[in-house]
DOVOFI-698852 format. One record per residue (C-alpha): residue in one letter; x, y, z. Coordinates in steps of 0.02 Angstrom, whole numbers, padded with zeros to 5 digits. Layout:
// DOVOFI-698852
[A; [X; Y; Z]]
...
// end
This chain:
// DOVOFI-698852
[X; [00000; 00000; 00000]]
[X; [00058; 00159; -00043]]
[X; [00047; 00299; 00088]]
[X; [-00028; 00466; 00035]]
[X; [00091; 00630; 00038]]
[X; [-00007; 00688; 00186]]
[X; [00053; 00513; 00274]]
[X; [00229; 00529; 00202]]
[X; [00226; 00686; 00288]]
[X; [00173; 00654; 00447]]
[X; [00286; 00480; 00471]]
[X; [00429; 00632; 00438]]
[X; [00382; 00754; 00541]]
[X; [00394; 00598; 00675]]
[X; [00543; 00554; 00621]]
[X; [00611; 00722; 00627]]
[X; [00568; 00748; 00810]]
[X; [00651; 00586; 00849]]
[X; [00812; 00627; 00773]]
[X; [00796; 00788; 00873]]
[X; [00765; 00725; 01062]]
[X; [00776; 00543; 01078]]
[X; [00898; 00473; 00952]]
[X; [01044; 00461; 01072]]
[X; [01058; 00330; 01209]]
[X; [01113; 00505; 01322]]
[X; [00927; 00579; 01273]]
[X; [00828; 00428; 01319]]
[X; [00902; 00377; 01500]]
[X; [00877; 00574; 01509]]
[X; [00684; 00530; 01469]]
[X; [00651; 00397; 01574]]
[X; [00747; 00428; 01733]]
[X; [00911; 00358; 01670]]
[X; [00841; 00201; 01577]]
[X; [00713; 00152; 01731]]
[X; [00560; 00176; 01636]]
[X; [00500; 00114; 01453]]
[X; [00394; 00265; 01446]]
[X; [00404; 00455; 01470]]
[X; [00295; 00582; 01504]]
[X; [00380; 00717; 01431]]
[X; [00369; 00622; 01259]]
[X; [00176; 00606; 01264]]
[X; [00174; 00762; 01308]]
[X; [00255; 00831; 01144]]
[X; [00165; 00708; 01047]]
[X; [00002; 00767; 01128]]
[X; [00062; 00949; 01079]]
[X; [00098; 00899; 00900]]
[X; [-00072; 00806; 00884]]
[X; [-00006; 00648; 00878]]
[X; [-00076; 00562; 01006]]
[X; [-00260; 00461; 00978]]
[X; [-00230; 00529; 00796]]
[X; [-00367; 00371; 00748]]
[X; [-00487; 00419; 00877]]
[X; [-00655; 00505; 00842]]
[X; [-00638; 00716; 00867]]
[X; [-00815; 00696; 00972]]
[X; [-00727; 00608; 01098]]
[X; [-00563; 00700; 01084]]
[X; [-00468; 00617; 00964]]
[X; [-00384; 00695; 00786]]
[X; [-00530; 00578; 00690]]
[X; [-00391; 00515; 00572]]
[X; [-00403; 00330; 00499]]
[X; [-00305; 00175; 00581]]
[X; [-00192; 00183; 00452]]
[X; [-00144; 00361; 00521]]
[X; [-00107; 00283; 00681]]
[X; [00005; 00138; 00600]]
[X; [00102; 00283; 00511]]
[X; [00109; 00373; 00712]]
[X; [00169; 00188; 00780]]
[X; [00284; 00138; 00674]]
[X; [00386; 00313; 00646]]
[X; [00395; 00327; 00841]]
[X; [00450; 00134; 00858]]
[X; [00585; 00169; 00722]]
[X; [00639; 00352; 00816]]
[X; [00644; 00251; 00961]]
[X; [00524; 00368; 01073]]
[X; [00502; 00313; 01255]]
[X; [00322; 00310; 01231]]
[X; [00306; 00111; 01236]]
[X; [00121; 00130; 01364]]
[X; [00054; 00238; 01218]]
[X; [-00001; 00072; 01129]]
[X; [-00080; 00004; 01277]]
[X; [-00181; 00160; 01297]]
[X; [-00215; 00150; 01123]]
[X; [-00277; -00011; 01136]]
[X; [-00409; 00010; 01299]]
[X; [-00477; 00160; 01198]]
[X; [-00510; 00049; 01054]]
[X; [-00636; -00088; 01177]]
[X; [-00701; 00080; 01266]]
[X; [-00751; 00127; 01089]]
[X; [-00843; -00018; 01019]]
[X; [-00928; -00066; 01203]]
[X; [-00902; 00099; 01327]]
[X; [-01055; 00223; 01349]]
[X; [-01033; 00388; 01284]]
[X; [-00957; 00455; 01458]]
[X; [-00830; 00316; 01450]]
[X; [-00756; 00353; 01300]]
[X; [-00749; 00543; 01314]]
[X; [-00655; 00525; 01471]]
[X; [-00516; 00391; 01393]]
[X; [-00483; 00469; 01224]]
[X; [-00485; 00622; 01273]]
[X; [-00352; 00575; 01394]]
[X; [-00258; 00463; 01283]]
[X; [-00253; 00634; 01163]]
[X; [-00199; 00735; 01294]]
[X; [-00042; 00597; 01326]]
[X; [-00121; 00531; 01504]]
[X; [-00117; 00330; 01505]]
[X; [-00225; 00197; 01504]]
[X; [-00196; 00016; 01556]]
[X; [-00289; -00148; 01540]]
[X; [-00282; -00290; 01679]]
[X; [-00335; -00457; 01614]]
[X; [-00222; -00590; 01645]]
[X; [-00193; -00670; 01822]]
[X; [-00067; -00792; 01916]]
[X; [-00080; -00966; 01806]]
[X; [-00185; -00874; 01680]]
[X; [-00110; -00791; 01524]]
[X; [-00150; -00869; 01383]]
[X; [-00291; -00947; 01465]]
[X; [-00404; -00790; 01507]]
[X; [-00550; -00900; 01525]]
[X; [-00492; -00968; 01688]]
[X; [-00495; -00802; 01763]]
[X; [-00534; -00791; 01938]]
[X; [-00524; -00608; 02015]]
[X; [-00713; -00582; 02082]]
[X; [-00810; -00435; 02043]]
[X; [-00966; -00446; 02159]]
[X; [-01126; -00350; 02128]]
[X; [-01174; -00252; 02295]]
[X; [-01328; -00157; 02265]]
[X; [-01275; -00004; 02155]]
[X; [-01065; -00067; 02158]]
[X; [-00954; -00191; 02118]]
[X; [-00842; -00260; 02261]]
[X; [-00674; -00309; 02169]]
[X; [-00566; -00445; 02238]]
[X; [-00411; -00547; 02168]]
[X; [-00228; -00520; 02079]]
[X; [-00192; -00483; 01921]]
[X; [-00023; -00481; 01844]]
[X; [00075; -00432; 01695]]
[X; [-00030; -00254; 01683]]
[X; [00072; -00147; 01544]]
[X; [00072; 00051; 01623]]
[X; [-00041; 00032; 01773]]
[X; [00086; 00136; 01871]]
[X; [00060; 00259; 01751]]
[X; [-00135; 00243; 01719]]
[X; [-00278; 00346; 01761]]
[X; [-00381; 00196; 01741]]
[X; [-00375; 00026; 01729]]
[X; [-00489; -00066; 01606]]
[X; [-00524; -00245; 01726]]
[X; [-00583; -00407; 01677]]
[X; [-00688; -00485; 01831]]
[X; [-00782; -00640; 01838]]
[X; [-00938; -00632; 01916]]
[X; [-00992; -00808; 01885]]
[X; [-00968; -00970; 01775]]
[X; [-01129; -01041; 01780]]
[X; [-01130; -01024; 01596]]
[X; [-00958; -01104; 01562]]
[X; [-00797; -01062; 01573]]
[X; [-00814; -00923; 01440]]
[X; [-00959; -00829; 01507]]
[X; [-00996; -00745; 01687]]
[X; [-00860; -00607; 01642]]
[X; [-00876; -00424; 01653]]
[X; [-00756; -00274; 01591]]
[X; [-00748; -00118; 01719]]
[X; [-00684; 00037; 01707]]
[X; [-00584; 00075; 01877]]
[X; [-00490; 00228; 01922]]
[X; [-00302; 00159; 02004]]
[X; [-00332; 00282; 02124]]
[X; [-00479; 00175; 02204]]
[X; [-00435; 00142; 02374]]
[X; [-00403; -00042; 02375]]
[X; [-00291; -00039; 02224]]
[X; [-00111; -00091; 02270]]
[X; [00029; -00089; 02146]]
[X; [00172; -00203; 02139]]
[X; [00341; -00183; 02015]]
[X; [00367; -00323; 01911]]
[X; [00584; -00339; 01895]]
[X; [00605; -00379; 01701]]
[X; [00750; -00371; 01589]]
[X; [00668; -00225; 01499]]
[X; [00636; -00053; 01610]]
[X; [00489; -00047; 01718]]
[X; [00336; -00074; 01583]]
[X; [00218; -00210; 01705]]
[X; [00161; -00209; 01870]]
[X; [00057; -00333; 01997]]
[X; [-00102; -00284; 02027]]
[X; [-00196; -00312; 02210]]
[X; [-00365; -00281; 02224]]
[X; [-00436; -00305; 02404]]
[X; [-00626; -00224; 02429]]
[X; [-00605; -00124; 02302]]
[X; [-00789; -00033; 02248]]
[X; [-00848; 00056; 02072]]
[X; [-01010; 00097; 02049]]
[X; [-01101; -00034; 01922]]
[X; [-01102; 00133; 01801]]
[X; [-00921; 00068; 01770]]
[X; [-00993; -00082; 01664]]
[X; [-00901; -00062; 01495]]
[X; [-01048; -00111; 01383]]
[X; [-01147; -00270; 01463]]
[X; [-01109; -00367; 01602]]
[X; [-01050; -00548; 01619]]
[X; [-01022; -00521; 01411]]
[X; [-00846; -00466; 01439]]
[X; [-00752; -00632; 01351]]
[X; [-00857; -00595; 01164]]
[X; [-00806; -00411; 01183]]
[X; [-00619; -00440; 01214]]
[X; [-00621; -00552; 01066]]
[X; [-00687; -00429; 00962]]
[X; [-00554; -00308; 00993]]
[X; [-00418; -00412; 00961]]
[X; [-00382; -00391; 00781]]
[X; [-00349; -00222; 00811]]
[X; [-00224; -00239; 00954]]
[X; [-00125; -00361; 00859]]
[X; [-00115; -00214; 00700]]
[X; [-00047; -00111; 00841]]
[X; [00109; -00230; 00901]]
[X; [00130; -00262; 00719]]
[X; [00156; -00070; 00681]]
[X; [00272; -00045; 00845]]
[X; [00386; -00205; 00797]]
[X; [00393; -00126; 00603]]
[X; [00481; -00003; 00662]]
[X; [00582; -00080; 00806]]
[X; [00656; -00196; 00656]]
[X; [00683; -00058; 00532]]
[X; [00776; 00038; 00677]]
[X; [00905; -00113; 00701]]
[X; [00914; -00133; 00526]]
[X; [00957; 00074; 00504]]
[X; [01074; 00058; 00656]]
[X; [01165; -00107; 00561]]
[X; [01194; -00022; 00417]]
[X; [01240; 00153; 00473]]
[X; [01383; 00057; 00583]]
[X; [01418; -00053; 00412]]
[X; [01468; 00118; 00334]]
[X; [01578; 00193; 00454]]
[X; [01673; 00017; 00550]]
[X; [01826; -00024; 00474]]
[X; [01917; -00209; 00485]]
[X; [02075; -00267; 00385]]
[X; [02074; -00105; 00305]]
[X; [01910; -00103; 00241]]
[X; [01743; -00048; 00286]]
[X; [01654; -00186; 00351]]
[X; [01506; -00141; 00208]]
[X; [01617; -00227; 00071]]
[X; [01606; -00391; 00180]]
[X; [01484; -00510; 00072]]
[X; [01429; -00593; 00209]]
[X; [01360; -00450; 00307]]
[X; [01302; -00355; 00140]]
[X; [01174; -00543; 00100]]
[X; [01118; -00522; 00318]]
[X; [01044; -00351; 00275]]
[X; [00973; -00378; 00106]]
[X; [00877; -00524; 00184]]
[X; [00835; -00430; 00325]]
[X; [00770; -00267; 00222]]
[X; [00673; -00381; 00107]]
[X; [00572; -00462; 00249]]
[X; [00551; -00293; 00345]]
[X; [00476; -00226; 00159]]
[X; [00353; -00377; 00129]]
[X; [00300; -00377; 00303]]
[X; [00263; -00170; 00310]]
[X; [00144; -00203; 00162]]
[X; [00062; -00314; 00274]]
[X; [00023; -00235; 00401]]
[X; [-00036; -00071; 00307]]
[X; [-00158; -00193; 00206]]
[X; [-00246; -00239; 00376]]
[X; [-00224; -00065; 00403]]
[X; [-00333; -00033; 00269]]
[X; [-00438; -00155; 00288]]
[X; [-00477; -00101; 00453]]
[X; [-00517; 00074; 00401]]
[X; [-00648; -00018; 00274]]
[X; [-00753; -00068; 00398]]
[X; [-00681; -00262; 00397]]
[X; [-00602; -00296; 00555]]
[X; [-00715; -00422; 00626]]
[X; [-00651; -00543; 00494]]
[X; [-00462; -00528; 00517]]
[X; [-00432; -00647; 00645]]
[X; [-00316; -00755; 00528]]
[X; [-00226; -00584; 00438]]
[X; [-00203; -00502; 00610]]
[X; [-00112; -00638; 00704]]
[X; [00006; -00674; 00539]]
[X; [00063; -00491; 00551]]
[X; [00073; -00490; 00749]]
[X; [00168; -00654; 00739]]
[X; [00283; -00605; 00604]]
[X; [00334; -00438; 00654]]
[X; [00374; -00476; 00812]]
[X; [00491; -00614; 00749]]
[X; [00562; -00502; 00636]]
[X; [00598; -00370; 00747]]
[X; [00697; -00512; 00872]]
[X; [00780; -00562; 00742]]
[X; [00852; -00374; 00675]]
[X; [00915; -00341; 00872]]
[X; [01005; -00511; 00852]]
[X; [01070; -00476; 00682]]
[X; [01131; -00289; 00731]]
[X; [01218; -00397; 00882]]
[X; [01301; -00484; 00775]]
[X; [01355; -00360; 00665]]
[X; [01416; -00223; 00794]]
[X; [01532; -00360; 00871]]
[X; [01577; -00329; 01049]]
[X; [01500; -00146; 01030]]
[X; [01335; -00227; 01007]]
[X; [01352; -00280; 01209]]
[X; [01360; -00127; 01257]]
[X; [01234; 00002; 01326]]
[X; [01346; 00150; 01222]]
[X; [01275; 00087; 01069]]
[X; [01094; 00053; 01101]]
[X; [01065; -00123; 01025]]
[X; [01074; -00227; 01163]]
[X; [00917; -00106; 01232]]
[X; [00839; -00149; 01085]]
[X; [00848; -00321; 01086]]
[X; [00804; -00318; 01265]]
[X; [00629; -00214; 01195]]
[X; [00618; -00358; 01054]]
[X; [00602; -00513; 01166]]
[X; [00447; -00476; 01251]]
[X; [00327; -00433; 01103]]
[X; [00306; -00631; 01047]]
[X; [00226; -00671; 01210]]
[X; [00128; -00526; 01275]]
[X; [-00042; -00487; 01181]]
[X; [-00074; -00679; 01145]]
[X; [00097; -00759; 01131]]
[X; [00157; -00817; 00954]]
[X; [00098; -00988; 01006]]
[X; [-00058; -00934; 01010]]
[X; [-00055; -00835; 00863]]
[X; [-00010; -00981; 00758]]
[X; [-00165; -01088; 00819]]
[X; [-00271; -00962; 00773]]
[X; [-00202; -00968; 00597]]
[X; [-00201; -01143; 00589]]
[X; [-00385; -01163; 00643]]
[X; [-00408; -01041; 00507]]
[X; [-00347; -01138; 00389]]
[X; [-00386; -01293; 00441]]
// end
């Protein structure tokens, strides 16, 4: 797909700003409290200066009212400029559920914040359930007008940084283990709400979440309760199109650093760009990053058409083989900046760091590939 000027120009003027404040390992631990944080608020906040931010979102509830594509342009320009504004995408992602189930309150209040460059976070898996959501067991009890929230959840991308969290409770499984599940809308600064760290190789990104008597009113229903497991489904195609986008650029970023380093490292009195073996790495590398960015702007498009509901199959293949790719350029730029790639001076061992995690979170590859399969099967 080809991008229109207006796109062209916008994925620039991204660009641009990157080069201009967070190109430099120096300007990024400056960002995020020397390298403690995968996320800074003084990036969102330019971005939400520029207009940037929630650039797909509807202008009644505070957004730009650009397409989706828009928004892949925004993700995968920042990726690639290597912006500390990692949460962004979770935010992005809670607006898009609040959107297709939230009443008209709900979504004001998250887009509007997401545009402004205030997070959002999403809580859904638990201790012994990732990949299998439907064994969920934090309860959310109906009280007369409230819900009384109890239970851990775990893995929760930004919910340090949150104004809400968007919560997956069970309230029963009388119907099976797929039904009984509601989606609330809960403020983290609900008394009750107690956040934990979680100590990764990457920068602080997730958190443990304890919930102990914690009470929303039941006007915090995101659209209808003890339907939460068919709307979290539907919202998935979309999510996926967003890691996609973010890994696009996180590969194209290794790949620019490889070759910029190719151009200017010298060995046995040559640059190391006249060394066949590296020059076949990258052109194998750039081809795959090429095919795989028309991908994900097709879905893009697709999405903007109206036809995400049936791009179960599409969606995982791009959210499965981005992520891959995007590994696999941080290992490659490794391997091609020597010892130098080891070290924190030349920024690819952070970005392999940020690579590892994308093929498990958001429905691990694994998971990815049975839905294909059962696709195709």
């Amino acid at each position: 797909m080809r991008l229109s000027e207006e796109q062209t120009t916008f994925a620039e003027a991204v660009r641009d700003y990157c080069s201009q404040n967070t190109a430099t390992v120096a300007q990024r631990f400056e960002l995020t409290n020397d390298g403690t944080e995968t996320t800074s608020r003084q990036t969102l906040a330019d971005f939400a200066e520029y207009g940037w931010l929630g650039i797909s979102l509807p202008e009644e509830y505070g957004g730009q009212g650009g397409s989706f594509t828009d928004e892949v342009v925004f993700l995968e320009a920042a990726s690639r400029g290597l912006a500390p504004a990692h949460a962004y995408s979770t935010g992005l992602t809670a607006a898009q559920t609040y959107l297709k189930w939230g009443n008209d309150l709900q979504k004001k209040t998250i887009c509007s914040n997401l545009a402004a460059g205030k997070l959002e976070a999403i809580s859904l898996s638990e201790p012994g359930t990732g990949s299998d959501l439907a064994g969920i067991i934090c309860k959310g009890v109906r009280d007369g007008d409230e819900y009384v929230i109890n239970g851990q959840k775990t893995w929760c991308t930004a919910a340090h940084l949150a104004e809400h969290l968007l919560l997956l409770v069970r309230e029963d499984n009388t119907g099976g283990r797929h039904s009984g599940m509601t989606l609330l809308m809960v403020p983290t600064s609900t008394p009750g709400i107690e956040l934990r760290e979680i100590r990764t190789m990457e920068p602080h990104t997730v958190n443990d979440v304890f919930l102990t008597d914690v009470r929303v009113p039941v006007s915090a229903v995101v659209g209808e309760a003890k339907n939460g497991w068919k709307q979290l489904m539907r919202g998935l195609s979309v999510e996926r199109v967003i890691i996609a986008a973010m890994s696009l650029g996180a590969a194209q970023r290794s790949l620019d650093d490889a070759v910029s380093y190719m151009r200017e490292r010298e060995a046995f009195g040559v640059k190391i760009s006249t060394f066949q073996v590296l020059r076949h790495r990258i052109a194998d590398l750039a081809t795959d990053i090429e095919m795989a960015r028309s991908f994900v702007y097709d879905i893009a498009s697709k999405i903007d058409d109206g036809l995400e509901d049936g791009l179960g199959k599409e969606s995982a293949m791009a959210k499965m083989r981005c992520t891959e790719l995007a590994k696999r350029a941080a290992l490659e730029g490794i391997q091609i900046l020597g010892g130098n790639g080891f070290t924190v001076e030349y920024g690819m061992e952070a970005q392999l760091r940020a690579a590892i995690a994308p093929p498990i979170y958001g429905g691990s590859n694994e998971i990815q590939r049975e839905i294909i399969a059962k696709a195709l099967i």
